[in-house]
C-alpha positions in Angstrom: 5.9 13.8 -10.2 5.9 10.1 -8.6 9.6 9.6 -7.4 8.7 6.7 -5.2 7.8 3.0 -6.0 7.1 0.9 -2.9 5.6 -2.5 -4.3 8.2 -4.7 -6.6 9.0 -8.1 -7.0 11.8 -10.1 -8.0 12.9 -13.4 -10.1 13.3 -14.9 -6.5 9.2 -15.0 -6.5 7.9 -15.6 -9.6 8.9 -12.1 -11.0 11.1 -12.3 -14.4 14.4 -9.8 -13.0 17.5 -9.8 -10.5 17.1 -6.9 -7.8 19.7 -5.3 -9.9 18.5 -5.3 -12.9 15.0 -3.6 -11.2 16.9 -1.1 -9.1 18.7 -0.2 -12.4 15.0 0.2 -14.6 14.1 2.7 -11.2 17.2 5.1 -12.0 16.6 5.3 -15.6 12.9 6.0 -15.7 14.0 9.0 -12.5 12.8 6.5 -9.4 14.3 8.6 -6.5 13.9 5.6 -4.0 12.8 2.4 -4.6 11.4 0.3 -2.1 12.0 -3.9 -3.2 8.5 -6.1 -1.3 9.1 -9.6 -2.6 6.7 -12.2 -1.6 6.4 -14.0 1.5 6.6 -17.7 2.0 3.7 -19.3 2.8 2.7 -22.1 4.7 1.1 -25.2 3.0 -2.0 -25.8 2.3 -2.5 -22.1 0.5 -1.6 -23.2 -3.3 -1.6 -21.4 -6.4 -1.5 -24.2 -9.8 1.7 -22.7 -10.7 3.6 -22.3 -7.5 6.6 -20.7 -6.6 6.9 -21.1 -2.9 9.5 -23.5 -2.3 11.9 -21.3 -4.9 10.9 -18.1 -2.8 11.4 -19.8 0.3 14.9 -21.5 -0.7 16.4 -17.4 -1.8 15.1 -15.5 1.0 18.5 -14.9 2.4 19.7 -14.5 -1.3 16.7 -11.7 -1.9 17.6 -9.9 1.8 21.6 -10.1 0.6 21.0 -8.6 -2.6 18.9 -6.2 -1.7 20.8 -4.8 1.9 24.2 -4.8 -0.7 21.9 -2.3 -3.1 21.0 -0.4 0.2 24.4 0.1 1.3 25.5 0.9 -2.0 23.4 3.6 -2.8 22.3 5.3 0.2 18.9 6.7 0.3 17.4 5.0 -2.8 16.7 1.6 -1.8 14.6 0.2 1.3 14.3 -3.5 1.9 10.2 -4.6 2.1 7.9 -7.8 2.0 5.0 -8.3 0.3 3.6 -10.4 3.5 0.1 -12.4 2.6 -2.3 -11.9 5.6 -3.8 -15.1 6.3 -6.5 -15.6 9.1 -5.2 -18.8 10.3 -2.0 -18.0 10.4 -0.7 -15.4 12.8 2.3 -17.3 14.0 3.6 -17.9 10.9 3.3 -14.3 9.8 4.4 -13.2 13.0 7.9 -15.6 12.5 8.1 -14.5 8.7 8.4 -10.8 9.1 10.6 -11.0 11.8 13.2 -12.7 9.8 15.1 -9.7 8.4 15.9 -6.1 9.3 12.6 -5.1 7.3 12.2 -1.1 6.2 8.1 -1.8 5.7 6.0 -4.3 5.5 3.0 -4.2 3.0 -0.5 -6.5 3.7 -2.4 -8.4 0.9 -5.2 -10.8 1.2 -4.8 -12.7 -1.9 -6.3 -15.6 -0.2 -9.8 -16.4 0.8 -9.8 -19.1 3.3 -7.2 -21.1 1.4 -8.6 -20.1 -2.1 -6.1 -17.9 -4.1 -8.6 -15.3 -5.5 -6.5 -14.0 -8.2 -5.1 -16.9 -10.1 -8.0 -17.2 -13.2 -11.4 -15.7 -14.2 -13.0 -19.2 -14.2 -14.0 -19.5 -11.6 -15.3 -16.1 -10.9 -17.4 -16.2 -13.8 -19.0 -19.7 -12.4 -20.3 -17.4 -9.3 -23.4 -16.1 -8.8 -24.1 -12.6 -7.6 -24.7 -13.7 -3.9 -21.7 -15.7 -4.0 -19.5 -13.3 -5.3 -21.0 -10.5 -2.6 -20.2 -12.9 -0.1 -16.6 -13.4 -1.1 -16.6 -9.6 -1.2 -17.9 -9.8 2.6 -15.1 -12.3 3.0 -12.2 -10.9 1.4 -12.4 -7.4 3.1 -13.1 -8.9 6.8 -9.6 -10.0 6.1 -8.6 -7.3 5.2 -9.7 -5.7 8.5 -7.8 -8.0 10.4 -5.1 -7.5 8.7 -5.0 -3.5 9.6 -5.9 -4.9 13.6 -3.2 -7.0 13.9 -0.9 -4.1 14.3 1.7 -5.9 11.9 1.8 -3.9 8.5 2.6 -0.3 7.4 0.9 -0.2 4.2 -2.3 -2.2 3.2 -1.6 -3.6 -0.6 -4.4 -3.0 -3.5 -7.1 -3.1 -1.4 -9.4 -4.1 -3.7 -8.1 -6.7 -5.8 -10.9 -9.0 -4.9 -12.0 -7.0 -8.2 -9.7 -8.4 -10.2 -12.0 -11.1 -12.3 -15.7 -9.4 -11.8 -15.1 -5.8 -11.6 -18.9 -5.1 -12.7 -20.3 -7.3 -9.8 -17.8 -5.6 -7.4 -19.0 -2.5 -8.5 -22.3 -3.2 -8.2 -21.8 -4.8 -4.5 -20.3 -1.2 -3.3 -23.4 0.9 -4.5 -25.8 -1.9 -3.2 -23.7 -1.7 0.4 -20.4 -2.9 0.6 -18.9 0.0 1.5 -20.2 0.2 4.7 -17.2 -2.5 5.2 -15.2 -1.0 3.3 -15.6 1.7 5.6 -14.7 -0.4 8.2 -11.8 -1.8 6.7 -10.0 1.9 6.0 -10.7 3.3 9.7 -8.5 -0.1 10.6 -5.8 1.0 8.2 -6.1 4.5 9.5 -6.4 3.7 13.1 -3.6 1.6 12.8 -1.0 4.0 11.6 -1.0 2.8 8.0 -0.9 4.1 4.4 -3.4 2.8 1.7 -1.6 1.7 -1.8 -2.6 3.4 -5.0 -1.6 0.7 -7.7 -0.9 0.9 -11.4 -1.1 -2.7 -11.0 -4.9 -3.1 -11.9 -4.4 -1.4 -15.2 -2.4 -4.0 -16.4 -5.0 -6.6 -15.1 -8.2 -8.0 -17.0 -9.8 -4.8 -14.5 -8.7 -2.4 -16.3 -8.6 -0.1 -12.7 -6.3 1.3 -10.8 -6.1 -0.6 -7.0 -8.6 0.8 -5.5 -11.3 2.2 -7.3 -13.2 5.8 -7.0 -15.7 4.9 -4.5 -12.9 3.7 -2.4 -10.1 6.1 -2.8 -13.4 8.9 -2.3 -13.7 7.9 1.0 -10.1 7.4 1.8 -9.8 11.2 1.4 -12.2 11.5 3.4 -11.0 9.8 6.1 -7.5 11.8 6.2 -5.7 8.2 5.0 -2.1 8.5 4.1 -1.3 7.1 0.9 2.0 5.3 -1.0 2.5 4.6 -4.9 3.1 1.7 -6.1 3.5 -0.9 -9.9 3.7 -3.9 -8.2 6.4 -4.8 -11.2 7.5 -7.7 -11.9 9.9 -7.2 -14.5 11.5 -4.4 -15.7 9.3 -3.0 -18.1 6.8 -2.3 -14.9 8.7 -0.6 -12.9 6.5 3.1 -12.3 4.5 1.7 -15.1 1.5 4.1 -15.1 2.8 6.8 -12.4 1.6 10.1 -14.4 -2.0 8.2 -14.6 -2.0 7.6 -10.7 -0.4 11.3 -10.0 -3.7 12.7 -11.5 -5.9 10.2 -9.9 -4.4 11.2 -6.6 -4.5 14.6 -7.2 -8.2 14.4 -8.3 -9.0 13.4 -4.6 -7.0 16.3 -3.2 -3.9 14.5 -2.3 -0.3 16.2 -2.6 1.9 13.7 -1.0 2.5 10.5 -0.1 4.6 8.7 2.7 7.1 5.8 2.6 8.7 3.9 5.8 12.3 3.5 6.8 12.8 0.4 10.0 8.7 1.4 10.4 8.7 5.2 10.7 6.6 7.1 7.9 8.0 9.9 6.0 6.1 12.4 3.9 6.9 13.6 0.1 5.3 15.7 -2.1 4.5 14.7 -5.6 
């Protein structure tokens, strides 16, 4: 059983709950430790339509208070994350904004392509060709290995969410190729001392797949990569929404445990 949730967000993003009210959904549906990964700030210039980064940025301090009080309160269940967006341009920025706080682990997402947010709405996948979606692909996970070789991240976030509005073409891109960088992209994460997510999250998306696929997760086993669990909630009702599904998807590519990170040092579990 999945005792562990690593990736959740808060109403001081643009998640619908108090830290409190998410640490209490954890204990009731038997959450052993709950890890708490809110978003990062970002800089300007990297815009989604409805945007929530001058809220985010105004209750950082509110989100580290809340969530170190939960920590100290309940000793052993709670580690204080960030959910840090890697952006190419932007080292400095990301280097400042996870040094902030007292950070237990640190998770990395590319949700941005150049300064495009990839995830915000199908339209304008569907306006893309093939080639122009394969080269977004080509793109998307290039970030994603310099994410893993920048040295700053324990655990690399839904690794494939580029997915997220043209799962078919994605598909299609990985048999045709693409996982020669993806490949590339998971010898990073492993040679860089990190865990791959497995994500309910995608399930709940227009997907319908867990974060990351078959092909990807194949190799990852493969490759000897540790791995952490994760909802990505954002209310409530998420929280290890889909866990008994992702147990047997792990277990179907001969994992038994997965780690989590205390101020940066992994720790194993079985499941």
């Amino acid at each position: 059983m999945i005792t562990i949730d690593l990736h959740t967000h808060t109403f001081y993003s643009h998640g619908k709950h108090s830290p409190q009210d998410m640490f209490a959904a954890a204990m009731k549906r038997g959450i052993s430790l709950y890890g708490f990964s809110e978003h990062s700030p970002r800089p300007l210039g990297y815009d989604y339509p409805q945007e929530y980064r001058e809220h985010l940025a105004a209750h950082m301090d509110d989100y580290a208070r809340d969530v170190l009080s939960l920590q100290e309160r309940h000793p052993g269940k709670v580690l204080f994350g960030l959910e840090m967006d890697w952006l190419d341009e932007e080292r400095e920025f990301i280097a400042q904004s996870i040094a902030a706080y007292p950070y237990d682990y640190l998770l990395g997402s590319v949700h941005f392509i150049g300064n495009w947010g990839l995830d915000v709405t199908p339209l304008e996948w569907e306006q893309l060709d093939e080639a122009q979606c394969a080269a977004r692909y080509e793109r998307y996970f290039q970030s994603e290995i310099n994410m893993a070789k920048s040295g700053m991240f324990n655990i690399a976030a839904h690794l494939d969410l580029v997915k997220i509005f043209s799962v078919e073409p994605f598909h299609r891109w990985l048999h045709a190729g693409g996982m020669d960088l993806v490949r590339e992209a998971l010898l990073a994460i492993r040679d860089a001392g990190m865990a791959l997510e497995i994500s309910s999250a995608g399930l709940r998306k227009v997907c319908r797949e867990i974060y990351p696929c078959p092909p990807i997760m194949r190799m990852a086993a493969e490759l000897g990569l540790p791995v952490t669990f994760a909802s990505d909630a954002h209310a409530t009702q998420d929280v290890a929404a889909g866990f008994p599904q992702l147990e047997s998807y792990a277990r179907a590519f001969g994992y038994e445990e997965s780690v989590w990170f205390q101020q940066g040092q992994m720790h194993a579990q079985r499941f």
